[in-house]
C-alpha positions as CSV (number, residue, x, y, z in Angstrom):
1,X,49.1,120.3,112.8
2,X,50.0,117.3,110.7
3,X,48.2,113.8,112.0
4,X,51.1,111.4,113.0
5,X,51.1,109.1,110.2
6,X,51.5,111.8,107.8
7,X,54.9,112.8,109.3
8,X,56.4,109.0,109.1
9,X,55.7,108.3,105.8
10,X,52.4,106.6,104.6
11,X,50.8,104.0,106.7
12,X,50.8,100.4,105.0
13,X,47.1,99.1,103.8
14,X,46.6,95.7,105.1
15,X,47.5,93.3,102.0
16,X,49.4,95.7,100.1
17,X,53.4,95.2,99.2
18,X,55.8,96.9,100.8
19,X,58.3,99.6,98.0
20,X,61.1,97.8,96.3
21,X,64.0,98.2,98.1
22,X,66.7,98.3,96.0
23,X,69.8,95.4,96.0
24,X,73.7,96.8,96.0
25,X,76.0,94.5,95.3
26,X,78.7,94.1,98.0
27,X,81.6,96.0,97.5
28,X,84.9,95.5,98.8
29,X,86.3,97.8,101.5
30,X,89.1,99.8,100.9
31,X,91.0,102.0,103.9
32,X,93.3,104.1,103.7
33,X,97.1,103.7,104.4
34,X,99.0,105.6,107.3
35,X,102.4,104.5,107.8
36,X,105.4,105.2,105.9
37,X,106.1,101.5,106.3
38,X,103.3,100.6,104.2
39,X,103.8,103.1,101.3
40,X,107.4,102.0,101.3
41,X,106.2,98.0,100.9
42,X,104.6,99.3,97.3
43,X,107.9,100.8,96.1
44,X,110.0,98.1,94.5
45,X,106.7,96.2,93.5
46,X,104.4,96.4,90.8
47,X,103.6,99.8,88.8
48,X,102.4,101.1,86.0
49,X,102.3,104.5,84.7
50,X,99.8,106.7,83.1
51,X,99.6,110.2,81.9
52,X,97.9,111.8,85.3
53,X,99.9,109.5,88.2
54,X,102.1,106.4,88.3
55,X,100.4,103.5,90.3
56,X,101.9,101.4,92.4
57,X,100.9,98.0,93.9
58,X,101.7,94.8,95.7
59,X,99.8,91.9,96.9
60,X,100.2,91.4,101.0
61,X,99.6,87.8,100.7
62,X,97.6,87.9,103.6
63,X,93.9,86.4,104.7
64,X,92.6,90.0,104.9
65,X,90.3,91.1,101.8
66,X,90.5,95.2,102.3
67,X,92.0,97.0,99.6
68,X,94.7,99.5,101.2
69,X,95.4,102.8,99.1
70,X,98.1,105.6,99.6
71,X,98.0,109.3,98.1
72,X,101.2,111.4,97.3
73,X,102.4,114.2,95.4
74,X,105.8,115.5,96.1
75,X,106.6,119.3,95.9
76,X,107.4,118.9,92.5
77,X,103.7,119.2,92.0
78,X,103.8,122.4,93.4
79,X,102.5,124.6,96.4
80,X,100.4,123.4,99.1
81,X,97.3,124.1,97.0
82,X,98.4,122.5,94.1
83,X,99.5,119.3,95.6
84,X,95.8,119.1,97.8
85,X,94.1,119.7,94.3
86,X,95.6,116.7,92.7
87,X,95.6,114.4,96.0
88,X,91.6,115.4,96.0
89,X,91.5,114.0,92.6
90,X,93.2,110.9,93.3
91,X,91.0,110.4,96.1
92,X,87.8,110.4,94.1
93,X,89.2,108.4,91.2
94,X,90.4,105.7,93.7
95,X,86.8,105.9,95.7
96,X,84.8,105.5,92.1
97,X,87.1,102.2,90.6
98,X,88.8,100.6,93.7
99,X,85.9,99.2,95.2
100,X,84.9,97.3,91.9
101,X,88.4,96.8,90.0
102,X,90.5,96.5,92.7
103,X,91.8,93.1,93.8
104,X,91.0,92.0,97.8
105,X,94.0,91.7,99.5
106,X,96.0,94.0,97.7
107,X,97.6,98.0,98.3
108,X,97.7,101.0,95.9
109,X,99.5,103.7,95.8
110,X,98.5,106.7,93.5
111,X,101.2,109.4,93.2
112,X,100.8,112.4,91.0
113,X,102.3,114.1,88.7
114,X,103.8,117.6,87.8
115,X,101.1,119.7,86.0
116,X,99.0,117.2,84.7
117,X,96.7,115.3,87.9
118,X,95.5,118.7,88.6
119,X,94.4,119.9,85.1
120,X,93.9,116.4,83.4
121,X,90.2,115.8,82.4
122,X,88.4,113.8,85.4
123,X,86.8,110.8,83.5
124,X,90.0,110.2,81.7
125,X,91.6,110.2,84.7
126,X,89.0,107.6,86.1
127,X,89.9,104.9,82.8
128,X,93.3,105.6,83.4
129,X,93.1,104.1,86.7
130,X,91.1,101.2,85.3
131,X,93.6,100.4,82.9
132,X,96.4,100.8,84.9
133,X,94.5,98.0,87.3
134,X,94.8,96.0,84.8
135,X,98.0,95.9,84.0
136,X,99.2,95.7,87.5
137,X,97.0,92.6,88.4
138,X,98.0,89.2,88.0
């Protein structure tokens, strides 16, 4: 059987410096949207258009710093499976360049589109949402 200390990681010597912990720098949170009312505030506001998915985006003009984001793909997409394929992929774009090239305060929504979300290659995908940011932001 194992002595105590050996199962909790190694005892500190007396004098000697604890590991470096490493520093993340703050990101800013981003929820997901719900409602229909909020999807429906991003409609007639700012958007931009890329080859994989159209964004579109509004500033809520409110105290609150979260970043709200939205996800659809209509049946023009295709199936069931098809339209979960390309939401997934929003999804992970939006968790990888939100949090650092979104703006506080603001809501996104990413819809997809026919034939190309799905199939289009991931880290192109990923700068097209970073440029699209930037177009859409003030």
């Amino acid at each position: 059987m194992n002595p105590p200390e050996a199962t909790q990681g190694t005892p500190m010597v007396a004098g000697a410096t604890p590991p470096a912990v490493s520093v993340c720098a703050v990101s800013k949170p981003v929820q997901n949207m719900k409602t229909r009312k909020q999807f429906l505030a991003c409609n007639n506001k700012r958007r931009q258009g890329t080859k994989a998915f159209l964004l579109q985006a509004r500033n809520r003009h409110d105290d609150d710093p979260t970043i709200h984001v939205g996800f659809t793909c209509s049946k023009k997409v295709g199936n069931a499976v098809a339209r979960n394929r390309a939401k997934r992929r929003l999804r992970e774009i939006a968790r990888l360049a939100l949090p650092d090239h979104g703006q506080p305060g603001w809501d996104y929504v990413l819809i997809g589109r026919k034939d190309v979300t799905a199939t289009r290659e991931f880290t192109q995908m990923t700068s097209d949402l970073r440029w699209a940011l930037t177009k859409v932001s003030p």
